[in-house]
KEKEPA-956269 format. One line per 5 residues: number of its first residue (from 1); their letters; for each residue x, z, y of C-alpha. Coordinates in nm, 3 decimals, padded with zeros to 5 digits. Example, Ala and Ser with C-alpha at 12.3 -4.5 7.8 and 13.67 -1.06 7.14 Angstrom:
REM residues 2
1	AS	01.230,00.780,-00.450 | 01.367,00.714,-00.106
This chain:
REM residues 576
1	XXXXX	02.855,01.673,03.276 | 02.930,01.312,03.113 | 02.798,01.047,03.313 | 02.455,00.843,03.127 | 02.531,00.525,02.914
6	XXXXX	02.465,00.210,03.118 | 02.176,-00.001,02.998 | 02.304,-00.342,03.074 | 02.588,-00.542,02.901 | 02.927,-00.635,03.134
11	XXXXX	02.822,-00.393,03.387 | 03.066,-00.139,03.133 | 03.429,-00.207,03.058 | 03.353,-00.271,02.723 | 03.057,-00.360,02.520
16	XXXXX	02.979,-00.358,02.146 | 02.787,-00.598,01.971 | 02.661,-00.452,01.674 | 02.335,-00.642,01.599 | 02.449,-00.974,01.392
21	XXXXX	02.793,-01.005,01.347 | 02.979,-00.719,01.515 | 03.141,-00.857,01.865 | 03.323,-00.653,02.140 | 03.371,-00.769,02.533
26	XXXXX	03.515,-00.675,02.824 | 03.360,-00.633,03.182 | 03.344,-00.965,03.254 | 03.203,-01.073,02.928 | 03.601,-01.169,02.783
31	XXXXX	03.592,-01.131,02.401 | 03.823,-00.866,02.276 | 04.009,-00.920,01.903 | 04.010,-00.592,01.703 | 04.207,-00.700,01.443
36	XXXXX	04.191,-00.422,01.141 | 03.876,-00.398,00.989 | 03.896,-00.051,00.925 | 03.966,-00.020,01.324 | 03.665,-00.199,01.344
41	XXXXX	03.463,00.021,01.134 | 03.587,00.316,01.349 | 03.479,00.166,01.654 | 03.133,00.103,01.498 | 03.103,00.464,01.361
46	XXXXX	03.216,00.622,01.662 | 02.971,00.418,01.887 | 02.663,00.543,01.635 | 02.752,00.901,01.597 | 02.592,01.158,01.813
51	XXXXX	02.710,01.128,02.158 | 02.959,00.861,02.040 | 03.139,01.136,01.872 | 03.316,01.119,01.540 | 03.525,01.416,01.358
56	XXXXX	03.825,01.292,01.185 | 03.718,01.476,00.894 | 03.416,01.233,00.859 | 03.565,00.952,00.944 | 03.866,00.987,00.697
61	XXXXX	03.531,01.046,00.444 | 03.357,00.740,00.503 | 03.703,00.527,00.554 | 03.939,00.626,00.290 | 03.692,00.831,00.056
66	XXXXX	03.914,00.718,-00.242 | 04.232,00.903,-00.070 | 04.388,01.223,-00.039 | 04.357,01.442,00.279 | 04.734,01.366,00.358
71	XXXXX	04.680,00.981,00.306 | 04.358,00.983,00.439 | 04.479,01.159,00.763 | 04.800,00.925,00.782 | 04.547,00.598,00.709
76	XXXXX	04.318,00.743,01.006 | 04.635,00.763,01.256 | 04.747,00.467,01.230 | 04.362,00.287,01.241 | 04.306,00.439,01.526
81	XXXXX	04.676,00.313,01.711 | 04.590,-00.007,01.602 | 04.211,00.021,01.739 | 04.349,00.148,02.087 | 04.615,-00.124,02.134
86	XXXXX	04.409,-00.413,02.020 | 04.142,-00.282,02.322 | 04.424,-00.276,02.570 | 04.360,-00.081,02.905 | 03.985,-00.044,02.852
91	XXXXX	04.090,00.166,02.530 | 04.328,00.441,02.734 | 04.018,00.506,02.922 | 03.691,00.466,02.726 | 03.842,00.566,02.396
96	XXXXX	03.882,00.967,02.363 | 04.102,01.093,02.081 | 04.181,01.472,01.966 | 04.297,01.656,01.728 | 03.960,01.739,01.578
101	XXXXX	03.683,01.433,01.741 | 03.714,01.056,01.798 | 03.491,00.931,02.093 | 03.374,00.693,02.319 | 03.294,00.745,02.701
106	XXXXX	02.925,00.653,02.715 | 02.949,00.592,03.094 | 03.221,00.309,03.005 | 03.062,00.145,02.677 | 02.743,-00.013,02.656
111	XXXXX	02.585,-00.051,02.298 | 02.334,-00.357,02.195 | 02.202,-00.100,01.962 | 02.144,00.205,02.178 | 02.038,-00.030,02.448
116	XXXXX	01.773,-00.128,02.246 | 01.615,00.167,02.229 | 01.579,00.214,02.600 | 01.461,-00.137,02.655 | 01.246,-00.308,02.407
121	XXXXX	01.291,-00.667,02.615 | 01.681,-00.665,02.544 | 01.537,-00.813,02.213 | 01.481,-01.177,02.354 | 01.752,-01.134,02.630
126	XXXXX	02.014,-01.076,02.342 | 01.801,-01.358,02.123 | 01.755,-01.129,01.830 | 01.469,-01.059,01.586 | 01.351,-00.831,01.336
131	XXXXX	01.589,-01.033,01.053 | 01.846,-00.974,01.296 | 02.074,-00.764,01.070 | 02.337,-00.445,01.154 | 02.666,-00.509,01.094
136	XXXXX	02.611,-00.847,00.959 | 02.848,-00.959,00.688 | 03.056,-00.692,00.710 | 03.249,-00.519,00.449 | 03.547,-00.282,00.397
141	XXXXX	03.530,-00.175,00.020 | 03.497,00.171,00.044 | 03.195,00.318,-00.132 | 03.119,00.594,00.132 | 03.089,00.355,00.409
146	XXXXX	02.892,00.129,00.235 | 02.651,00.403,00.153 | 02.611,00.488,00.508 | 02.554,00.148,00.606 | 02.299,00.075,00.389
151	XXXXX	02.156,00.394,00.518 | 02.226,00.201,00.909 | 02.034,-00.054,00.843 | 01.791,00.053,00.664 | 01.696,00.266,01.001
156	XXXXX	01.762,-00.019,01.205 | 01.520,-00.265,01.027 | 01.238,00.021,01.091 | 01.316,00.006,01.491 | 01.351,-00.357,01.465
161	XXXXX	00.968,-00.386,01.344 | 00.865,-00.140,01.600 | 01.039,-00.326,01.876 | 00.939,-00.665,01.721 | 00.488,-00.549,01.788
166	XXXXX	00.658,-00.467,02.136 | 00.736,-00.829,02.258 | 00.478,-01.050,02.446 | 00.422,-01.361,02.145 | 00.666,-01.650,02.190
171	XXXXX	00.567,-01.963,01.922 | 00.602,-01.887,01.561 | 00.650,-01.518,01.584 | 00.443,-01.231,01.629 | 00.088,-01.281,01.892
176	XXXXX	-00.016,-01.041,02.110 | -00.433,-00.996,02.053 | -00.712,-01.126,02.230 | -01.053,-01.134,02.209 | -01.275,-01.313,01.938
181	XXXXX	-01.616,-01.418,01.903 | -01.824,-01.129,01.780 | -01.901,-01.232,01.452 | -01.571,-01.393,01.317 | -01.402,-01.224,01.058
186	XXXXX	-01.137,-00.988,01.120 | -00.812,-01.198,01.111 | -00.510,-01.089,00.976 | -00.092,-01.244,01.042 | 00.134,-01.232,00.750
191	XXXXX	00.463,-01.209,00.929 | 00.796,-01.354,00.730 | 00.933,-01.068,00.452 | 01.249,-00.895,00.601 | 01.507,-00.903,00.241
196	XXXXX	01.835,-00.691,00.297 | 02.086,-00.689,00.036 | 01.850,-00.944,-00.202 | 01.904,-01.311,-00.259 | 01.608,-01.619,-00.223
201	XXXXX	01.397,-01.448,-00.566 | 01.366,-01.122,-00.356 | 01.191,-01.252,-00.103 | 01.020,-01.475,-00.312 | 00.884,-01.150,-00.500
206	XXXXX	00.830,-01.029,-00.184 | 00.600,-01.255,-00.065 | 00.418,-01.265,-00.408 | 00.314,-00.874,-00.353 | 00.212,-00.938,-00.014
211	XXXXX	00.021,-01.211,-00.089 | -00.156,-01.017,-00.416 | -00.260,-00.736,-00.157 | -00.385,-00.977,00.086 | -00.564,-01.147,-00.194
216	XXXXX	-00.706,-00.771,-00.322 | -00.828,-00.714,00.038 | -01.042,-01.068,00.043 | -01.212,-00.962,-00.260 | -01.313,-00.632,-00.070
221	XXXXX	-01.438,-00.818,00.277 | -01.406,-01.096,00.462 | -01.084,-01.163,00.617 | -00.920,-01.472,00.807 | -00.581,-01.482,00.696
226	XXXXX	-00.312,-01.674,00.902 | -00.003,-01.752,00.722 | 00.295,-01.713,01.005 | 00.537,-01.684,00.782 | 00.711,-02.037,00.852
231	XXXXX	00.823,-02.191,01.142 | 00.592,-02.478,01.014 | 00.304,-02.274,00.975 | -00.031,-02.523,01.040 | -00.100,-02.508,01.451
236	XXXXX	-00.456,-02.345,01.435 | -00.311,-02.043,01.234 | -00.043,-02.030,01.549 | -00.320,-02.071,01.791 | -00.577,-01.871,01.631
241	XXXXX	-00.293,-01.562,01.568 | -00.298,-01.462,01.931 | -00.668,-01.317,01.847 | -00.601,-01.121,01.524 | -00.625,-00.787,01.513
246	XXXXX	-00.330,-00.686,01.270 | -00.028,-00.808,01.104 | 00.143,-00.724,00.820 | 00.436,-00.793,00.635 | 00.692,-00.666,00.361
251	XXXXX	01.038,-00.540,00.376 | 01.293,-00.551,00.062 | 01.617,-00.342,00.052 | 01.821,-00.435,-00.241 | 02.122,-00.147,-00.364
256	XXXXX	02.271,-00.297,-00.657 | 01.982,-00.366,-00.932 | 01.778,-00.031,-00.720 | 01.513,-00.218,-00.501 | 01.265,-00.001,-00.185
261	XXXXX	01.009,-00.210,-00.117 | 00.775,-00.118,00.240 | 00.459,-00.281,00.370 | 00.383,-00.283,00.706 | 00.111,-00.266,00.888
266	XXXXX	00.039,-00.358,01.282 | -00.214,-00.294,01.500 | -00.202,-00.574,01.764 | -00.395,-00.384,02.045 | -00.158,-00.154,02.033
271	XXXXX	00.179,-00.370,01.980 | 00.253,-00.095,01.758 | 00.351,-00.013,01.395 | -00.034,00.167,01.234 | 00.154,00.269,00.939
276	XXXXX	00.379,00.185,00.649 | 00.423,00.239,00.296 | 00.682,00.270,00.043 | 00.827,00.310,-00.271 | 01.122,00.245,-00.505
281	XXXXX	01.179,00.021,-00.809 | 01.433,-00.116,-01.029 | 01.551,-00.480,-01.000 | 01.336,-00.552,-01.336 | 01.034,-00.411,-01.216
286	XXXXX	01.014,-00.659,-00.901 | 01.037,-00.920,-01.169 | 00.749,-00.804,-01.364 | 00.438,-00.902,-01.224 | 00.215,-00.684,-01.458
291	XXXXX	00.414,-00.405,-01.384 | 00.213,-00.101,-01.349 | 00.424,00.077,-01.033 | 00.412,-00.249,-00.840 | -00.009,-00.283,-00.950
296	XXXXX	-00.049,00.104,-00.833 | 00.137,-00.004,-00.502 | -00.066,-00.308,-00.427 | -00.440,-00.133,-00.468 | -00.324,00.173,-00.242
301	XXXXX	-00.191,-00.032,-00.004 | -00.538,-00.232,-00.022 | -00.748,00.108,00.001 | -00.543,00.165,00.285 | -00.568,-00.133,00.481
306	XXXXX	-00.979,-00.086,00.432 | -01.011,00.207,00.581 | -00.839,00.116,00.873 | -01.020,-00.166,00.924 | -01.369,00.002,00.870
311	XXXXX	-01.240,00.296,01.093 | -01.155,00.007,01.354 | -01.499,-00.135,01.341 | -01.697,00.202,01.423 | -01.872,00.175,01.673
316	XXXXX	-01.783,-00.237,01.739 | -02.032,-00.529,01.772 | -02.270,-00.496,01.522 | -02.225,-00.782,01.354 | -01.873,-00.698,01.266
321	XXXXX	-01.962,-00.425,01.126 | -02.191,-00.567,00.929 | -01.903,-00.780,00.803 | -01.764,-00.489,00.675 | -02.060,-00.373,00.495
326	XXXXX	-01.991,-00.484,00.149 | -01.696,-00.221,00.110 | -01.896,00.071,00.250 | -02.180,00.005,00.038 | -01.969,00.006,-00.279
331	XXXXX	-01.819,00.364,-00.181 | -02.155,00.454,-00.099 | -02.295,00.409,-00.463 | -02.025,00.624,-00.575 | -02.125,00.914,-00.350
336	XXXXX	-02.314,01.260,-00.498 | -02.576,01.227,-00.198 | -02.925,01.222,-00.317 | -03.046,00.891,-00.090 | -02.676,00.766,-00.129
341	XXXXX	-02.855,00.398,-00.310 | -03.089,00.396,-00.039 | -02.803,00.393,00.217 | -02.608,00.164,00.021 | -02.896,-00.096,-00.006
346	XXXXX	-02.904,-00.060,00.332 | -02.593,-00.151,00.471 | -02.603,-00.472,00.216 | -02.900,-00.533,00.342 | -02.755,-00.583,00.701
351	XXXXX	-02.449,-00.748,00.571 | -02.695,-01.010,00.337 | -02.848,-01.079,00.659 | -02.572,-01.152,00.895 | -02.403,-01.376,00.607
356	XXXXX	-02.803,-01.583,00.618 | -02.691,-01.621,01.025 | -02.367,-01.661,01.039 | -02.105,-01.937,00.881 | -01.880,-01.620,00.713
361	XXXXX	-02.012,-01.558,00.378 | -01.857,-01.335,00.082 | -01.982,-01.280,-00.231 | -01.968,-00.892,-00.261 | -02.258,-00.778,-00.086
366	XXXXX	-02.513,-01.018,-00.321 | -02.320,-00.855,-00.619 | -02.368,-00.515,-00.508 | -02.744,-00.518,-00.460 | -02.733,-00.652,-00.854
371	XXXXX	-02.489,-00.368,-00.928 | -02.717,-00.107,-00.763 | -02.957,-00.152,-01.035 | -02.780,00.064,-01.288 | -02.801,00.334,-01.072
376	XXXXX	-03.134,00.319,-01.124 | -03.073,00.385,-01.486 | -02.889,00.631,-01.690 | -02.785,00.933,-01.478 | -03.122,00.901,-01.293
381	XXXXX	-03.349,00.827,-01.610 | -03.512,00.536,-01.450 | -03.680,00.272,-01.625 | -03.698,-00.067,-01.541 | -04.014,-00.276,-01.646
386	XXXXX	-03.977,-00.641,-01.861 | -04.056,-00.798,-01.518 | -03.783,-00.616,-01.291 | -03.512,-00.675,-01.596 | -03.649,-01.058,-01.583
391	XXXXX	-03.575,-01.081,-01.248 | -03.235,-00.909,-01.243 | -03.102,-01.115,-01.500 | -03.224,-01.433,-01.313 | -03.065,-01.279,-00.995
396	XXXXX	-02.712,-01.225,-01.163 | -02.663,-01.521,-01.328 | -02.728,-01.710,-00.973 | -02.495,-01.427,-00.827 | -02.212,-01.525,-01.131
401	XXXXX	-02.170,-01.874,-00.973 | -02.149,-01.800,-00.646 | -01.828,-01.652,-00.663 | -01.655,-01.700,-01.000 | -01.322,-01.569,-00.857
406	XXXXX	-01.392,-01.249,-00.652 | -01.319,-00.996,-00.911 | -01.485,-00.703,-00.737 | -01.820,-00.922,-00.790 | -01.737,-00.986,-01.148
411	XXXXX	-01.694,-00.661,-01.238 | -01.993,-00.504,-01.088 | -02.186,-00.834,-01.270 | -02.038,-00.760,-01.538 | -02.110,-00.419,-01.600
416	XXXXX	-02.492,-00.486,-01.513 | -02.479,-00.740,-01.819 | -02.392,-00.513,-02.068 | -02.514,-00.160,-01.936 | -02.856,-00.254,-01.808
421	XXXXX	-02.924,-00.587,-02.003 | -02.782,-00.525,-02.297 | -02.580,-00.828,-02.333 | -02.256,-00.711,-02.437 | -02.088,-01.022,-02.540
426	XXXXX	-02.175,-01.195,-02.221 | -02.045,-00.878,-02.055 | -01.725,-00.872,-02.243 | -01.624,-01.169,-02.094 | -01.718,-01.153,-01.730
431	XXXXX	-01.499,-00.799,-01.724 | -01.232,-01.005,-01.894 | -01.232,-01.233,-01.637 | -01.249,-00.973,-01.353 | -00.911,-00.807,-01.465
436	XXXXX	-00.773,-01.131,-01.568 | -00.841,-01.237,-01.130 | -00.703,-00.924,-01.068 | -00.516,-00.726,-01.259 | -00.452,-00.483,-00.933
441	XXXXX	-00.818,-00.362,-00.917 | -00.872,-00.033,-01.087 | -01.270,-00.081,-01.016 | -01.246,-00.368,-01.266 | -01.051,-00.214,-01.509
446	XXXXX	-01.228,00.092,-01.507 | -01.586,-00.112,-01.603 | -01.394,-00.275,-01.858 | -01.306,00.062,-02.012 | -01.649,00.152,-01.997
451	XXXXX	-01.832,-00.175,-02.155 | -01.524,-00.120,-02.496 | -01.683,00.256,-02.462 | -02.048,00.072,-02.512 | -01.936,-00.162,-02.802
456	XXXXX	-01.795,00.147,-02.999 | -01.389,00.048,-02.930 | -01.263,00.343,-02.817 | -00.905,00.307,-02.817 | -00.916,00.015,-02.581
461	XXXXX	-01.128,00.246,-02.379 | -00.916,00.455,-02.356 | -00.617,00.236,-02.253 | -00.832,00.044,-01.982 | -00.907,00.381,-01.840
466	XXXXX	-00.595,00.541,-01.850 | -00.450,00.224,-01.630 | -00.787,00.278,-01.385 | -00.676,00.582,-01.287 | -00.290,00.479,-01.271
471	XXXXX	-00.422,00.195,-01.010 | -00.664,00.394,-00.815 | -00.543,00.726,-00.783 | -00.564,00.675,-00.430 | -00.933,00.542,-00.432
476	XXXXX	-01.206,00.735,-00.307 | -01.357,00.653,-00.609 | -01.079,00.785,-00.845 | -01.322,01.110,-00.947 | -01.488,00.802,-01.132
481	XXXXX	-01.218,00.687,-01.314 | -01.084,01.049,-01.391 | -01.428,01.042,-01.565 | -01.407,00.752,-01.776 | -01.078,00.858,-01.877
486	XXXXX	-01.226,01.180,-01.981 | -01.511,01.029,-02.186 | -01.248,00.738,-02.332 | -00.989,01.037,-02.436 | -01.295,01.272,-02.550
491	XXXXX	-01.455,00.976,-02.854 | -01.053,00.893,-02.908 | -01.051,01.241,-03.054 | -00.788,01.306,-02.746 | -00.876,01.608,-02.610
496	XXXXX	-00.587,01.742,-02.436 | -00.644,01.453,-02.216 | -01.007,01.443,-02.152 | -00.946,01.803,-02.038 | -00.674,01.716,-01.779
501	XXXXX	-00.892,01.411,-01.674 | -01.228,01.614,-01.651 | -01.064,01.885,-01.443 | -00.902,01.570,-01.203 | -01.240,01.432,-01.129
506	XXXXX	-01.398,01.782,-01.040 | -01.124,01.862,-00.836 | -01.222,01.562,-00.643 | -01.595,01.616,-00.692 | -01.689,01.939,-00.784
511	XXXXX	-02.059,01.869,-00.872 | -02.046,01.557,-01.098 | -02.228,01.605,-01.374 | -02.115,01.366,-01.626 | -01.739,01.503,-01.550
516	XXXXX	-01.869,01.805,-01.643 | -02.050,01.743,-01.950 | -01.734,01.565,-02.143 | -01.498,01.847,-01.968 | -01.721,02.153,-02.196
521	XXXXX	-01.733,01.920,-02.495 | -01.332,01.820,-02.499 | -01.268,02.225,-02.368 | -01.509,02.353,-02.697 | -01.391,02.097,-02.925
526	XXXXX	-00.989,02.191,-02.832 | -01.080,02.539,-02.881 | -01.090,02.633,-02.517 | -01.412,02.829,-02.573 | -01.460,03.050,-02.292
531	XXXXX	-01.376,02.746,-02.045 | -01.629,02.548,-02.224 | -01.872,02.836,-02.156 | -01.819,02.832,-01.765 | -01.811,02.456,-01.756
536	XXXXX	-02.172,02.479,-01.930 | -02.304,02.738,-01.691 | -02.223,02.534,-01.391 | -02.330,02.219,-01.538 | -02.671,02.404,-01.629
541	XXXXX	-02.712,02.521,-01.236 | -02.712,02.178,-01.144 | -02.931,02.021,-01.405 | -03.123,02.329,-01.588 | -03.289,02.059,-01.789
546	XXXXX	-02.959,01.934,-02.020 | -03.025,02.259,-02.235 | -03.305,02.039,-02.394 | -03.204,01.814,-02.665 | -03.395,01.509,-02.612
551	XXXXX	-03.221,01.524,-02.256 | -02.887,01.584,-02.346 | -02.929,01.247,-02.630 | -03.060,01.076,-02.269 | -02.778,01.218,-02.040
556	XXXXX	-02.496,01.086,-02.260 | -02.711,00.737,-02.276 | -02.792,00.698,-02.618 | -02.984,00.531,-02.787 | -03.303,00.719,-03.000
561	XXXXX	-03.258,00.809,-03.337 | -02.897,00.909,-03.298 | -02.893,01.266,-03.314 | -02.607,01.236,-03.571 | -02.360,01.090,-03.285
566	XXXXX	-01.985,01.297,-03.251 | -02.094,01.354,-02.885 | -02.410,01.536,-03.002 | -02.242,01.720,-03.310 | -01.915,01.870,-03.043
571	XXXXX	-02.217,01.952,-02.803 | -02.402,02.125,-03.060 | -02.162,02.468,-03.102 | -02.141,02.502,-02.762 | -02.525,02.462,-02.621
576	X	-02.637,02.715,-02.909
């Protein structure tokens, strides 16, 4: 049996410094010159490999991948003479060569690397940090190594974050949590963007995403954001940081003009890594700020980050809870559950009061209690009197200044404008606005589709949807936006894609009637007939009354006298 690695640097005969710029010492801390940077390169892949063991075959692969086996081989040999004189006496001993393996003796060579994973405090004894890179600056022109060392330290900056939430907080870096006072908003530390491979306008770009998610989140709830990510960061963000509850940050890996961008996420309880997400993109795309990958990435990293949080606060203080209100309301609405706007109301109503008690305000839950309203109307065939419509538009223009920036508020104002009041210019505008703020929210753009389906322009509609669902497909409100879609793509004549769209949203919510009604028109009017007949038979089981005409005119929300409308004349063939 080999003897275990040792754990400690200069208690070994030699140890490798791979972390940073790649050093090697002796026992008694001497530094040792390897001279050939392909001996170099061997040492490093040796010390990495499983067990510290190389075959030749792999290393002449990731060394000389541009050479012949016989050059290759020769290339190898004389590497690894050089590599074993330039280590003198420790290398006849802790450097094991045969005809098939290179190794190391793990009981004689200590690793900063390997260490690390052993012994999480080695981080600050060896004064690195999670921009500490692998291998720094080093380079031997061959494309197969530099493939696998991308690969390196690309695994390297994940254990780096992990052992980064491990340490105890030091000034300027990451806090350990505390407590807070019960009613304070949850507080969140954005933690300097980690760029490998990218230049100053990476993590520049870098920060901009992080910063648009953040900003998505604050339009959801109420956060306290501290902004760590400068060692001149204001002192009551440093002081306050050692009582937030998570921290997050972004990571950019640049491979020529191919970019992965990951956002992290830490629970601070835990002094742990919650979760992370990823994805890829060109060069171009990072530089496009409208672009639609980077938009899709920013609202499902903000869906994400809610439900953690809400799933944090169950069963907390109250009043934190409470805080959190506005979000669960709005998901609420957008539930099948026959007192879902009673329980919605609710849980405003609790959030309403807290804001009347406490110095945290935000303006969603004010513009969700005037959004509630046109659940009242529509689906529900409610009615409101001249006094209750009075009222509500005297309630939403006060709730229109009170936040002219959240665009979650503006879009649910919006929509109440035009859908209930009946002021569609007005509405226009305000839903302009909202996906102007934000042009990452798929809520907004999805009531933006809907208010050009109300003024008749359908191929806007239609557009606005179709980026809706793009943006929230992750949402558990996307059924919703499947179902705009489906009604945009069914009055654009598109019917292919109202069928894909109305089939999405019942997938996700098999009992939504409105999915269902533009799915049997778009399946009839494509020539899907006997689908359109099943859609209709489980769309009568649920609401036996849409066989009547008057009701049907009233389900699709128009207006009387138009019994000549396209909806009415595709529904026609089908109903008879």
């Amino acid at each position: 049996m080999r003897p275990t690695r040792q754990d400690t640097p200069q208690a070994t005969a030699l140890n490798l410094y791979l972390i940073g710029p790649m050093r090697i010492t002796d026992a008694q801390g001497q530094k040792i010159v390897v001279r050939g940077r392909k001996a170099q390169a061997l040492l490093a892949l040796t010390a990495l490999g499983p067990q510290m063991r190389r075959s030749r075959i792999w290393l002449r692969d990731k060394l000389w991948s541009n050479s012949d086996e016989a050059r290759s081989s020769t290339s190898l040999r004389q590497s690894l003479f050089e590599l074993r004189r330039d280590l003198g006496e420790v290398g006849q001993t802790a450097l094991e060569i045969s005809a098939d393996t290179v190794a190391l003796n793990p009981a004689m060579v200590w690793v900063d690397l390997l260490a690390l994973q052993r012994d999480a405090t080695l981080m600050r004894t060896l004064g690195l940090t999670e921009d500490s890179e692998l291998l720094e600056g080093f380079d031997i022109g061959d494309p197969e190594f530099e493939d696998w060392l991308q690969g390196a330290r690309f695994d390297w900056s994940d254990q780096a974050e992990a052992l980064a939430a491990r340490q105890l907080p030091v000034a300027g870096h990451l806090l350990v949590a505390g407590g807070r006072p019960a009613a304070a908003p949850v507080r969140i530390g954005l933690m300097r963007s980690v760029v490998h491979g990218g230049d100053e306008l990476s993590a520049h770009l870098s920060d901009q995403l992080l910063e648009r998610i953040i900003g998505n989140l604050r339009d959801l709830m109420p956060v306290r954001v501290l902004d760590l990510r400068n060692d001149m960061a204001p002192i009551e963000d440093l002081a306050e940081s050692a009582e937030a509850e998570f921290f997050v940050r972004m990571r950019v890996l640049c491979v020529g003009r191919k970019v992965t961008l990951t956002f992290f996420l830490f629970r601070a309880s835990q002094l742990a890594l919650e979760w992370s997400q990823a994805i890829q993109c060109s060069m171009d795309e990072l530089q496009d700020s409208d672009a639609l990958l980077l938009l899709g990435f920013v609202a499902q990293n903000v869906d994400r980050l809610c439900r953690t949080i809400q799933t944090g606060a169950t069963g907390a203080d109250p009043a934190i809870s409470a805080q959190l209100a506005g979000h669960s309301a709005l998901n609420m609405l957008f539930r099948l559950d026959d007192d879902a706007v009673d329980r919605a109301i609710t849980l405003i109503d609790k959030a309403e009061t807290l804001q009347a008690s406490q110095a945290c305000q935000h303006s969603l839950p004010g513009a969700l209690r005037v959004y509630a309203a046109s659940f009242a109307v529509g689906e529900n065939l409610g009615v409101l009197s001249d006094a209750a419509l009075r009222e509500l538009r005297d309630v939403t223009n006060m709730r229109l200044g009170e936040n002219p920036f959240n665009s979650m508020s503006l879009a649910c104002l919006g929509h109440v404008i035009g859908y209930v009041l009946g002021q569609h210019e007005l509405a226009g505008k305000v839903l302009e606005r909202a996906v102007s703020q934000n042009p990452a929210q798929p809520f907004a753009w999805d009531h933006l589709a809907l208010h050009k389906l109300y003024v008749g322009d359908y191929d806007a509609a239609l557009r606005h949807a179709y980026r809706a669902t793009q943006l929230g497909a992750f949402s558990p409100m996307s059924y919703s936006y499947d179902t705009t879609l489906a009604m945009a793509a069914t009055l654009s004549g598109d019917y292919g894609r109202a069928v894909l769209a109305g089939r999405a949203a019942l997938q996700k919510q098999p009992r939504f009637k409105a999915a269902m009604r533009y799915l049997m028109i778009a399946q009839s009017a494509s020539g899907q007939r006997d689908a359109a007949e099943a859609t209709r038979g489980q769309l009568l089981q649920l609401d036996p009354d849409f066989g009547d005409p008057e009701v049907q005119r009233r389900r699709f929300g128009l207006q009387p006298g138009a019994h000549a409308h396209s909806l009415l004349r595709l529904l026609k063939p089908i109903m008879e």
